[in-house]
C-alpha positions in Angstrom: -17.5 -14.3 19.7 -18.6 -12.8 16.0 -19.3 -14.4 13.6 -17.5 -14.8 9.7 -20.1 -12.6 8.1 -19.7 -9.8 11.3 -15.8 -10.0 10.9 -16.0 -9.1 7.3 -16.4 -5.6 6.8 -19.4 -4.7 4.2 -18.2 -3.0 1.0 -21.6 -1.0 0.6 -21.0 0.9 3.9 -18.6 3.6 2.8 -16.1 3.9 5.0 -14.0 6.9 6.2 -10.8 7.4 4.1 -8.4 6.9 7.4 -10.0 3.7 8.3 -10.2 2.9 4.7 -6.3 3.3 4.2 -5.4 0.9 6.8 -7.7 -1.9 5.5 -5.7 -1.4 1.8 -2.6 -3.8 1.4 -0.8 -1.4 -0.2 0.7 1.3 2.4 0.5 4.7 1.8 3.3 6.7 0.4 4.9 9.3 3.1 4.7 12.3 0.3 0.8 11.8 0.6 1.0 13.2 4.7 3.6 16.1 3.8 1.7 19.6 3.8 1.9 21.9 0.8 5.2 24.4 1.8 5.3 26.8 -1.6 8.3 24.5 -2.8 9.1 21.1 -4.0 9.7 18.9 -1.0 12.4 17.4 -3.0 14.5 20.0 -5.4 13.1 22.8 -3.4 11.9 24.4 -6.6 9.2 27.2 -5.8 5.9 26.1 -6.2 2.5 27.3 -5.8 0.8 26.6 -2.8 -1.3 23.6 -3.5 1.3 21.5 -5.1 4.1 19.3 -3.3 6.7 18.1 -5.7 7.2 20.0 -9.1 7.0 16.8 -11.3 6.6 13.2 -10.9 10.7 12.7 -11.3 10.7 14.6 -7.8 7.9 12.7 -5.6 9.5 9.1 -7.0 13.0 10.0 -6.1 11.5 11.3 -2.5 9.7 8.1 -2.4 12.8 6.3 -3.5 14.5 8.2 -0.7 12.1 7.7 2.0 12.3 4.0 1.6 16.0 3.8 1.5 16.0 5.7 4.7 13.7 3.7 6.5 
């Protein structure tokens, strides 16, 4: 059995961003996994090929529709 201080993990050990995701409370947004495809993911505007949604208007209303389709 661990103790308190060995449950509680130290904030001076960085951690790798996977782990580090799951710990958060918030949960990550599904537009953060989607892979760059050369168009928005939601208006299907062309796009370069670093960039997933043309505009913020675009992720919120994927997020929006994610959730709602959850």
């Amino acid at each position: 059995m661990e103790t308190i201080q060995e449950s509680v993990p130290d904030k001076s050990v960085p951690v790798e961003p996977i782990v580090a995701a799951s710990m958060s409370a918030t949960p990550v947004p599904a537009r953060l996994s989607l892979p760059p495809k050369g168009s928005c993911w939601y208006c299907e505007k062309p796009l370069d090929s670093v960039r997933r949604f043309c505009g913020k208007s675009c992720a919120d209303s994927f997020d929006e529709e994610a959730e709602y389709n959850r």
